[in-house]
KOLVEX-446898 format. One record per residue (C-alpha): x, y, z; residue in one letter. Coordinates in steps of 0.5 Angstrom, whole numbers, plus 2048, in hexadecimal, padded with zeros to 3 digits. Layout:
BEGIN
XYZA;...
This chain:
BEGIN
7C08148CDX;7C28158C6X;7C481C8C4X;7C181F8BEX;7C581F8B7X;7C78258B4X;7C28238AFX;7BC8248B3X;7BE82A8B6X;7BE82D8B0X;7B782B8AEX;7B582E8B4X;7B98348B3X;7B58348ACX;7AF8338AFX;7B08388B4X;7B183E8AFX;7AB83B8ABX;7A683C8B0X;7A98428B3X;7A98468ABX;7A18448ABX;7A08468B2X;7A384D8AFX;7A084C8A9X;79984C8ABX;79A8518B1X;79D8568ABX;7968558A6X;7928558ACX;78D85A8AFX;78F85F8B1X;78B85D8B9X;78E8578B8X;7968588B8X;7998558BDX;79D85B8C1X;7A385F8BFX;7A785A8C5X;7A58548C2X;7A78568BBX;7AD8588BEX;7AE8518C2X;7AC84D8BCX;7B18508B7X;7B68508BCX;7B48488BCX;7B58488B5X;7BC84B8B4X;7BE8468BAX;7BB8408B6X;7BF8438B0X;7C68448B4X;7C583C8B7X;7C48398B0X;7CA83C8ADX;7CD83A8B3X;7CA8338B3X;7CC8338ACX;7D48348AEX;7D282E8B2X;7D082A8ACX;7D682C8A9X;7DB82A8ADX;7D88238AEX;7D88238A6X;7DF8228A7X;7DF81E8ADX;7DA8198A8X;7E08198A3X;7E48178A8X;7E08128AAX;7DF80F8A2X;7E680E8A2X;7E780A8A9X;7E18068A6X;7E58048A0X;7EB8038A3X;7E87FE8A9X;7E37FC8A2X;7EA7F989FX;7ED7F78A6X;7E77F38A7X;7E87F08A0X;7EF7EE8A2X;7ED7EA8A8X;7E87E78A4X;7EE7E589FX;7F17E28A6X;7EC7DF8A9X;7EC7DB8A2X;7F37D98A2X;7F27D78AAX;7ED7D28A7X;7F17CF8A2X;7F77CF8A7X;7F17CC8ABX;7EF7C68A6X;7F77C58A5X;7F97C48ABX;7F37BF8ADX;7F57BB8A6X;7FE7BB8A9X;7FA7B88AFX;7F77B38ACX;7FD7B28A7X;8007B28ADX;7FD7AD8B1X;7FC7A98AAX;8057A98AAX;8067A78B2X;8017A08B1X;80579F8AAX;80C79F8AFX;80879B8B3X;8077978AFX;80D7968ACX;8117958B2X;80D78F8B3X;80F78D8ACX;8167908ABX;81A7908A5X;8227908A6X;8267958A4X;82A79289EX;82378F89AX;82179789AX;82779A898X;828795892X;820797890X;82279D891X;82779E88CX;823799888X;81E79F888X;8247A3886X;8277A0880X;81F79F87EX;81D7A787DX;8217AA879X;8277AC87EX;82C7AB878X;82B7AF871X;82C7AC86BX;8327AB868X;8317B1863X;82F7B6868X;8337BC869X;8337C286CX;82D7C7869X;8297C1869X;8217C386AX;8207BD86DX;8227BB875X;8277B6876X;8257B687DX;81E7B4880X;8197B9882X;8147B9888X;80F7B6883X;8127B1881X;8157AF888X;80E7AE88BX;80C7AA886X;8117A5888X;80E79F88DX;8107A2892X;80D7A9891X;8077A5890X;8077A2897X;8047A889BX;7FD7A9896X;7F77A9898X;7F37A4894X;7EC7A4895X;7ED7A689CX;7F27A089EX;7FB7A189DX;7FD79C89AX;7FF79689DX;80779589DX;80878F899X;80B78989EX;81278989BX;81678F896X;818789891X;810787890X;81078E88CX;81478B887X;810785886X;80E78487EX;80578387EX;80377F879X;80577D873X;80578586EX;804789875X;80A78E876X;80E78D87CX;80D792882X;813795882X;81279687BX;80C79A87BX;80C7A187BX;8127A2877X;8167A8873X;8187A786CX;81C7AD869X;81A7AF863X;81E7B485EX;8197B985EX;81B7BB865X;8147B7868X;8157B286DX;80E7AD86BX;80C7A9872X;80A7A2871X;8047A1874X;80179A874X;80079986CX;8007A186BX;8057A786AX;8047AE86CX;8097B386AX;80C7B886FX;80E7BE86BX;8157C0872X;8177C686DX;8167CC86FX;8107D186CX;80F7D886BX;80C7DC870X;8067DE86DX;8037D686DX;8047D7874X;7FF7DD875X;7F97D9873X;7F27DD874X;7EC7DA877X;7E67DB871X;7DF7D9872X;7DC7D586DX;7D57D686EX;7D27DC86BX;7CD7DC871X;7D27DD876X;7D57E3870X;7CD7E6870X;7CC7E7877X;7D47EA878X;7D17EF873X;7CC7F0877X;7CF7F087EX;7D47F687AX;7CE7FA879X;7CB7F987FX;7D07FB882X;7D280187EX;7CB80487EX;7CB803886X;7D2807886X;7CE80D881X;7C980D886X;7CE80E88CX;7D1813888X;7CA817888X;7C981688EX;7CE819891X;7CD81F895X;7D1826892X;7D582B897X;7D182F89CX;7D3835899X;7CF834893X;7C8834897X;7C4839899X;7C183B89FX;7C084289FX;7B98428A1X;7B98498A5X;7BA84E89FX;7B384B89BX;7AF84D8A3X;7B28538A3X;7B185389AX;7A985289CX;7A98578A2X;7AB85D89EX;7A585B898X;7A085A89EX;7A28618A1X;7A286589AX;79C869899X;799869893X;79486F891X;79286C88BX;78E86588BX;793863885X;798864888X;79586088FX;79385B88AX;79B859887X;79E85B88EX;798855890X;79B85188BX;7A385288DX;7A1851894X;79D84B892X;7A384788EX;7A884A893X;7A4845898X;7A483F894X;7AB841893X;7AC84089AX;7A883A89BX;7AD836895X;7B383A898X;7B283689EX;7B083089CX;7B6830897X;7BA83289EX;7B782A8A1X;7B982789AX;7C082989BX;7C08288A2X;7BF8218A0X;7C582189CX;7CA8238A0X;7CE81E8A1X;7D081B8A9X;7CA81F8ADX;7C68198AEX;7CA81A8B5X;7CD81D8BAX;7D58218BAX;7D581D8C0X;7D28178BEX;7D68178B7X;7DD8188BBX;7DB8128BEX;7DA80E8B8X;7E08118B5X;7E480F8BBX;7E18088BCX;7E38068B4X;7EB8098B6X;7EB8058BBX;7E77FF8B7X;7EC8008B2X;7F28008B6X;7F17F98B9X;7EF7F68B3X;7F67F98B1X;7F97F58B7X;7F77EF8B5X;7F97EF8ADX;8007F28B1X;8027EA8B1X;80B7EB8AEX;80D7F18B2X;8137EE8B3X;8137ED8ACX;8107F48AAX;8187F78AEX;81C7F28ABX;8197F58A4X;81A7FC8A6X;8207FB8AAX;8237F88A4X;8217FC89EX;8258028A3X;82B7FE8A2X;82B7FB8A9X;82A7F38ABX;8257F18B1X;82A7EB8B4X;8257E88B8X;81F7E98BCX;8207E68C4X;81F7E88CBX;8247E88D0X;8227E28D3X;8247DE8CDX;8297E18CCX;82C7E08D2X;82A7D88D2X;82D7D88CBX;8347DA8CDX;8357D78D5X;8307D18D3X;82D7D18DAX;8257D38DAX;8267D38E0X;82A7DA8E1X;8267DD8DDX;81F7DC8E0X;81E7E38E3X;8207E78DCX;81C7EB8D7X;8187E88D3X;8177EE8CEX;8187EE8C7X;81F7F18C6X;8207F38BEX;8287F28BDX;8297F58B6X;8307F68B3X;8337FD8B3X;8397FF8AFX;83F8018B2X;83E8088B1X;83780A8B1X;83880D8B9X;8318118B7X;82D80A8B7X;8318078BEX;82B8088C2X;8238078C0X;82280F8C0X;82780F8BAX;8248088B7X;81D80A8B7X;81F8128B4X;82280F8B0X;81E80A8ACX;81780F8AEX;81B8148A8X;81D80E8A4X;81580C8A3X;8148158A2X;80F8148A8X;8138198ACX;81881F8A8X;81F8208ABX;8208238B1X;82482A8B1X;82982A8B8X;82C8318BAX;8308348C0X;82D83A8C4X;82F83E8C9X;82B83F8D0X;8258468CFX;82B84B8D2X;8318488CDX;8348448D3X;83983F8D2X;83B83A8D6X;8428398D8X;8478338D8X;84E8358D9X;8548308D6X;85B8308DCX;86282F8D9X;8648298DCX;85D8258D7X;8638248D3X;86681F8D6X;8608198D6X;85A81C8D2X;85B8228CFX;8548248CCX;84D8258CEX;8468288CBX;83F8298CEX;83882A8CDX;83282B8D2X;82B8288D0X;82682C8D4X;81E82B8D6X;8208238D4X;81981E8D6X;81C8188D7X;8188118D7X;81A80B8D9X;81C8098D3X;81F80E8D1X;82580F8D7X;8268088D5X;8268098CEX;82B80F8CFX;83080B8D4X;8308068CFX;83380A8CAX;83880C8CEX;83A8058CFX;83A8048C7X;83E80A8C6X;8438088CBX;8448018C8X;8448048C0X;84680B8BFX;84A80C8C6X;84E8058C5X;84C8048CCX;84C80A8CFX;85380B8CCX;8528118C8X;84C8138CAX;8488138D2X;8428168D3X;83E8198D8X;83781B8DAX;83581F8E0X;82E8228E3X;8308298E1X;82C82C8E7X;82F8288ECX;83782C8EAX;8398338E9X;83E8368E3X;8438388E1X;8468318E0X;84E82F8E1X;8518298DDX;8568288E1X;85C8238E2X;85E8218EAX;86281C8EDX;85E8168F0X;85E8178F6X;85B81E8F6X;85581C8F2X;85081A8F8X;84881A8F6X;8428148F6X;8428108F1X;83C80F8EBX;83880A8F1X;83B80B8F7X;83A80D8FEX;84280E900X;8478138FEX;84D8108FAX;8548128F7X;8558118F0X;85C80C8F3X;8558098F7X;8508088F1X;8568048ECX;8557FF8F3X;84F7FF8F3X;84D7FE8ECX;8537F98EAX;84E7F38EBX;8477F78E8X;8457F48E2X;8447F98DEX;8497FF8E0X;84E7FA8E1X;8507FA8DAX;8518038D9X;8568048DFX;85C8028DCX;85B8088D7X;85C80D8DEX;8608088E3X;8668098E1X;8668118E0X;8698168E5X;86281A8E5X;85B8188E3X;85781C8E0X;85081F8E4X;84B8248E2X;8478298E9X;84482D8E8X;8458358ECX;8448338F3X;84882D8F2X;8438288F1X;8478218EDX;8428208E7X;84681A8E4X;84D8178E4X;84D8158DDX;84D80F8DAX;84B80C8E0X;84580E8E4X;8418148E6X;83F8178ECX;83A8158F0X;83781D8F1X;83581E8EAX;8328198E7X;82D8188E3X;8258158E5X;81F8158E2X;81E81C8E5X;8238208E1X;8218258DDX;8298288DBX;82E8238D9X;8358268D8X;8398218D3X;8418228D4X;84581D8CFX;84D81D8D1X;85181B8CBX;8588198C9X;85581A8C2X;8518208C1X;84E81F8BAX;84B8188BEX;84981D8C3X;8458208BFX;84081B8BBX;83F8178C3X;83D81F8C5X;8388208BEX;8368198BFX;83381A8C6X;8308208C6X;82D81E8BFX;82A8198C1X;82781B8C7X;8258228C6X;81F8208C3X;81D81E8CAX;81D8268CCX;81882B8CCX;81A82E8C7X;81D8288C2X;8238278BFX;82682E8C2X;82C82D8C7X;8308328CBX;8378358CAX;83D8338CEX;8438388CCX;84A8348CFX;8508388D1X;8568358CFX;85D8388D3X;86083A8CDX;85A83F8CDX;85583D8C7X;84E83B8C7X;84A8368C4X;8428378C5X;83F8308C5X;83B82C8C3X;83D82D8BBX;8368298B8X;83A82C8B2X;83682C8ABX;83B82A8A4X;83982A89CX;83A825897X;83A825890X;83981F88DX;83881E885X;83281B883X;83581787DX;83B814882X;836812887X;83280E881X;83980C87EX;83C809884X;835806887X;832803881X;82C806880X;82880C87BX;825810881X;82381787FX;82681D883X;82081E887X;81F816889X;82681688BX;82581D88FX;81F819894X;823813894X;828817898X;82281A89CX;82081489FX;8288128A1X;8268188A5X;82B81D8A1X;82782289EX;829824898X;827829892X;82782988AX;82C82E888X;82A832883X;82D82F87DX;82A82987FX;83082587EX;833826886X;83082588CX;832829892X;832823899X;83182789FX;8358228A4X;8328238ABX;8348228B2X;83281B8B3X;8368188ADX;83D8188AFX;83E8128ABX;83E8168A3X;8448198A3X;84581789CX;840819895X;841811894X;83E81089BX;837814898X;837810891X;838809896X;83180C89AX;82E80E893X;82F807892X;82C805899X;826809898X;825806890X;826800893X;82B7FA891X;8267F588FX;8237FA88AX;82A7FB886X;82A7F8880X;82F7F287FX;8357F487BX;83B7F1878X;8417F587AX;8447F8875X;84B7F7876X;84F7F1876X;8537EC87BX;8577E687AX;8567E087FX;8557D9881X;8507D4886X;8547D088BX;8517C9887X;84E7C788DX;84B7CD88DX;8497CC885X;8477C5887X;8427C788DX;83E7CC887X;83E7C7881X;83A7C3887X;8367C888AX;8317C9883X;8307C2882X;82D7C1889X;82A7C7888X;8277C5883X;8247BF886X;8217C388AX;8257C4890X;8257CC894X;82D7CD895X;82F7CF89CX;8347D38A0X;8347D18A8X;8397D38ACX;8407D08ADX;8407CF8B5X;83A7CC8B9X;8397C98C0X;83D7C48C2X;8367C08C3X;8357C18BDX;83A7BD8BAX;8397B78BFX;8337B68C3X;82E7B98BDX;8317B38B9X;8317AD8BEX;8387AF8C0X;83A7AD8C7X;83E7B18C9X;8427B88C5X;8497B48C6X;8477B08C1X;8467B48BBX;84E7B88B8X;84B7BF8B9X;84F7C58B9X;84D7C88C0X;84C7D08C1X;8517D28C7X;84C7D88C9X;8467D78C6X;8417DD8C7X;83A7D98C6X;8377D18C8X;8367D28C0X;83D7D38BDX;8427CE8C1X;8457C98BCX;8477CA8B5X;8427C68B1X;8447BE8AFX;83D7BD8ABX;8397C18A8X;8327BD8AAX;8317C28B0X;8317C98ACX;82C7C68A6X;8287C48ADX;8277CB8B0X;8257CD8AAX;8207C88A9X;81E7CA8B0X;81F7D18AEX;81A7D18A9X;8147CD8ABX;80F7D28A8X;8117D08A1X;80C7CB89DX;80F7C489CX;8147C189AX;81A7C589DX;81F7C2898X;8267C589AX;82D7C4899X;8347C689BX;83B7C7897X;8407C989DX;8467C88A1X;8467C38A8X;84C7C48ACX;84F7BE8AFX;8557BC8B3X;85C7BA8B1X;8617B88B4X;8657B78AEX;8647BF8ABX;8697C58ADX;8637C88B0X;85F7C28B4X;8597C28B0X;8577C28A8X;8517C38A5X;84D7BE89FX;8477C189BX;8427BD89CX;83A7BD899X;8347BD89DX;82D7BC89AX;8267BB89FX;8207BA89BX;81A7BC8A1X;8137BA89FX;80D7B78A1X;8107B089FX;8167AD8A0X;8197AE898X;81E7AA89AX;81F7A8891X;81F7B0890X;8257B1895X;8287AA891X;8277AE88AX;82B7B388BX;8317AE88FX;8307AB888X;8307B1884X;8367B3888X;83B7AE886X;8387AE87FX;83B7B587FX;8417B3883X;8427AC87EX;8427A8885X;83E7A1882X;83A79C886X;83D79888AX;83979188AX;83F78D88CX;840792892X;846794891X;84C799892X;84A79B889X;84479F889X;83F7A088FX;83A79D893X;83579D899X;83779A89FX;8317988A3X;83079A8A9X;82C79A8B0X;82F79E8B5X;82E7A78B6X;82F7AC8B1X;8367AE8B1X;
């Protein structure tokens, strides 16, 4: 059963009070035998009061679903507009829809036209002499008089391409393709007696006027190739008809008036309604109870009490009308919630299905915060990528794995907490965090105590304890994980800095560092159930893959390092391994955080950074405890620092050396969304940069106007010329490859660059290349992937990958390539030399094998390498060819 609306309780309430206030009414001006008595008098104002009290409540009610109905107005009109966006989708999966069934179809036509040709096929030699027929016929070569300037095209477009016999092949007339002629030679047959020949159909002039005029059986059509101005190009769409105009007109007051009458309609706040029916009662029952000894008086008193009433009755009708235009009472609170929940949840799922790029979306944010997302994999393909065997990988992670390249400095962005901290700041979803360091409620410090005989091996060391810390599954891996990447990044491989972390409530301070002989340090080891001595623990991790490599740090040395605790518990022999009895779980609450170093300063960005990072995963976030470490010497050191330090930086330096023109204020909330917080200071020509703890990296002032420039954006300075000068000159090589990469871009071609080392299938098998052996490539010794094995010997493999890489893109995919190959050479000082080289791929739905022989053409017109029609050693030519790709 449905519950009652809010609006119906309120009639209801109304109607209450109404008949309640007439039942008194009556009972006032009755006789006195027929009153009602005193107790029922009682109960009825008492009834009154009550209902007055419950309509002022239900009109609290009425409020807050008012606020609940705006929120619900502003989810409809978000799922409104999200809706719109599918519709949007479903259209453009229509036309992908209709475009695919007509590639279908195309396709379908082309394999019966290669069947076709197979059984009728033509030779080699006969396409490519039609080819080049076709070449010299369609304006490959300019005019005598053209030069450089010249509007007019001295290369063929893909307009005039198509236009060929051949580009022609492939379109549907009157349902039917073409039918291939049964010989290439019977396209240049002369007709009858007057009929221009075939080949000669559909041929350019040139024209001093920049045009290029088309013949096109006996006419000419001009075809301005000059460029025009923007504003011919945005052309708006008129109706010429002036009915259509009228009911525009129309339709636009239509719409106007509904959006007047909306306006009307719209109901006003609950504040400005008056629902104060009580005092009018209480009014009228004073005028009834007076007693008037003159009848005049009786007379207007009569009167008053008799507008009072009727006041009364247009009080609460007027309280019924306003009832009505309260605005999201029709329901229930509970119903209306629910509404409103069910429109989120509405929403949110129509968000998930437009959510079509996520990928694209990080690679977006990623980029504009000055990083670069390498590659989306899993470790699956990972694995299959660098063994090559399937089958290794089979019971791996099929996760998404985001690899995104981190700058060698920024240790806060090592680990996901630090990642999405930070780009959280950059999109101002999320203020700076301010970390601190407290003492335990009693003023306690925890203790690490520092022997003489450190000096020998690792004479440094800090601390820090994070308490009531919650961990995930997650997290523990994420906070292992950055211990791995700061061994290999700042710690140089455990060689400046090792680190340790243990279950604070597993061990008991003060803390020794300490520096013994092998033989006396005994403890078990980080999983192990067996006590070993650290001589015993060299042998045992001289084979271990991971560890193996940090025992030469300690090996040699007379004492090795060991941190206990004061019954004498080993926590950790740095660098190497922890002890098993304080390690760390998914049920540790108090982590103790130990560095030992050999340089101290590194120590403490290592210790900052931890304890940063994952200190937003205690209790009380982004706070950590103080450690206070004795030296021999005597002096003491409270760790962690999580120093804070300030920068002033000029407001026109950071425009002057960047390039750009941003106000003080611009440039202020740019270096808050690299995560330091800065204030204008007041002459509003300097502002004050606080550097925190995180931000290891500025040590300079240049390093804050370098993040203002990330945070502006690189892409959005203006380009300009340097102002200063410099005397140099291209290799001719290189001078030659740039003069050729402008007319083969200009023909229409997209310049790539591809790698230089590929697979050795790559070069061989993927070309119709028995065998590796057969190709004089450079071969990588120690090569780290399947894909970069060999030194390219052609460019074919790079331009393909890329083709493939970019399938999405619409057609044609024209690409070229100016680059270096690498080959063997017996005969040079190094065994191998390397030849620039030109690659060009045309991909499209038809084969445009003239396009490609065009841009040879226009090559060797450029290069003043002629024709060769006697096939000679003078000039060039296309030798013939059946075999594979090479």
């Amino acid at each position: 059963m449905s519950q009652l609306s809010t609006k119906q309780k309120l009639l209801n309430i109304i109607d209450d009070i109404e008949l309640i206030a007439k039942e008194l009414i009556e009972n006032a001006i009755a006789p006195k035998a027929n009153k009602i008595s005193g107790q029922e008098y009682a109960q009825l104002t008492e009834l009154l009061v009550a209902k007055d009290t419950e309509l002022k409540d239900t009109l609290k009610l009425a409020y807050e679903q008012g606020q609940i109905n705006k929120k619900i107005e502003v989810v409809k009109a978000e799922v409104e507009k999200q809706d719109q966006e599918i519709s949007k989708l479903q259209k453009q999966l229509k036309e992908a829809e209709q475009i695919l069934s007509t590639a279908i179809y195309q396709a379908n036509q082309k394999l019966q036209s290669i069947a076709l040709a197979k059984k009728r096929p033509v030779s080699s030699e006969e396409l490519i002499k039609f080819a080049h027929r076709i070449s010299a016929s369609n304006a490959v070569c300019a005019p005598l008089t053209w030069q450089q300037g010249d509007p007019r095209r001295p290369y063929p477009t893909d307009i005039e391409m198509r236009l060929g016999t051949l580009g022609r092949l492939s379109d549907p007339v009157n349902g039917h393709i073409l039918q291939q002629q049964s010989s290439m030679s019977d396209l240049h047959r002369s007709g009858p007696a007057g009929e221009v020949p075939a080949s000669n159909q559909n041929q350019f002039a040139w024209h001093p006027s920049g045009e290029i005029h088309i013949s096109v059986g006996q006419g000419t059509v001009a075809m301005d190739t000059r460029n025009h101005k923007q504003e011919t190009e945005d052309v708006e769409v008129m109706s010429t008809d002036s009915s259509s105009s009228s009911s525009t007109k129309k339709c636009c007051l239509n719409m106007d008036s509904d959006n007047q009458s909306q306006e009307a309609k719209l109901s006003v706040g609950l504040e400005e309604f008056n629902f104060d029916i009580v005092p009018v009662i209480y009014e009228i029952f004073c005028s009834i109870e007076k007693d008037h000894h003159d009848n005049s008086a009786k007379t207007r008193e009569s009167q008053d009490c008799s507008q009072k009433v009727l006041e009364l009755q247009k009080r609460l009708d007027q309280a019924r009308a306003e009832v009505n235009l309260l605005p999201g009472i029709q329901f229930s609170k509970e119903e209306q919630l629910n509404h409103l929940e069910a429109l989120k949840t509405q929403l949110r799922l129509k968000q998930d299905l437009l959510q079509r790029h996520p990928d694209d979306e990080f690679q977006k944010v990623c980029f504009e915060f000055g990083l670069e997302l390498d590659e989306v994999t899993t470790e699956k393909q990972m694995l299959t990528k660098e063994q090559g065997d399937s089958q290794l990988s089979a019971g791996l992670s099929e996760d998404v794995i985001y690899r995104v390249d981190i700058p060698a400095n920024r240790y806060d962005l090592l680990c996901l907490e630090g990642l999405v901290l930070g780009l959280k700041i950059f999109q101002g979803i999320i203020p700076p965090p301010q970390y601190k360091v407290i003492k335990l409620t009693d003023g306690s410090v925890e203790k690490l105590v520092v022997k003489p005989d450190t000096e020998k091996i690792r004479p440094f060391v800090v601390a820090a304890i994070l308490r009531n810390l919650s961990f995930t599954q997650d997290s523990y891996n994420s906070f292992i994980d950055l211990q791995d990447k700061l061994h290999q990044n700042i710690c140089r491989k455990r060689s400046l800095v090792a680190i340790g972390t243990h279950d604070y409530d597993t061990i008991k301070g003060p803390f020794i560092y300490d520096a013994k002989p092998p033989s006396d340090i005994k403890f078990v080891p980080l999983n192990q159930t067996k006590e070993f001595t650290a001589a015993d623990l060299m042998t045992l991790y001289s084979t271990h893959a991971q560890l193996k490599q940090y025992l030469s740090i300690i090996k040699d040395s007379p004492v090795y390092p060991v941190i206990f605790d004061s019954n004498g518990v080993v926590l950790s022999l740095p660098p190497i391994i922890n002890g098993n009895h304080s390690k760390i779980t998914l049920e540790t609450k108090n982590v103790f955080i130990e560095c030992t170093a050999t340089d101290l300063t590194k120590a403490k960005i290592v210790l900052d950074t931890i304890v940063c990072m994952f200190s937003e995963y205690c209790s009380e976030k982004y706070t950590s405890e103080y450690v206070e470490v004795v030296y021999p010497n005597g002096t003491t050191e409270m760790c962690p620092e999580l120093g804070y330090r300030t920068e002033v930086i000029s407001v026109h330096r950071a425009n002057k050396l960047i390039g750009i023109s941003e106000s003080s204020t611009n440039i202020t909330n740019l270096l808050s969304k690299m995560c330091l917080k800065s204030e204008l200071q007041s002459d509003s020509k300097n502002i004050k940069v606080t550097v925190p703890p995180t931000r290891h990296d500025v040590i300079h002032a240049c390093d804050i106007y370098e993040d203002v420039a990330i945070a502006y954006g690189y892409n959005n300075i203006t380009r300009t010329l340097p102002n200063t000068n410099t005397i140099g000159e291209q290799l001719p090589i290189n001078k030659l490859s740039d003069l050729l990469r402008y007319p083969i871009a200009e023909a229409g071609f997209t310049e790539a660059l591809t790698f230089a080392l590929c697979s050795r299938d790559d070069i061989s098998t993927k070309l119709g290349i028995d065998s590796i052996d057969k190709v004089p490539a450079v071969h990588i010794s120690n090569p780290k992937t399947l894909e970069f094995q060999v030194c390219r010997t052609t460019l074919l493999p790079g331009i393909l990958k890329t083709i493939a890489a970019n399938k999405k893109m619409p057609l044609p995919l024209k690409i070229f390539e100016v680059a270096d190959v690498v080959l063997k050479d017996a005969q040079t000082e190094v065994g191998a030399r390397n030849e620039r080289r030109i690659c060009a791929v045309n991909c499209n739905k038809n084969a445009g094998f003239e396009v490609v022989h065009g841009l040879l053409d226009r090559i060797m017109l450029l290069l003043e390498v002629p024709w060769s029609q006697a096939r000679s050693n003078i000039g060039y030519y296309l030798a013939a060819t059946n075999g594979k790709a090479c």
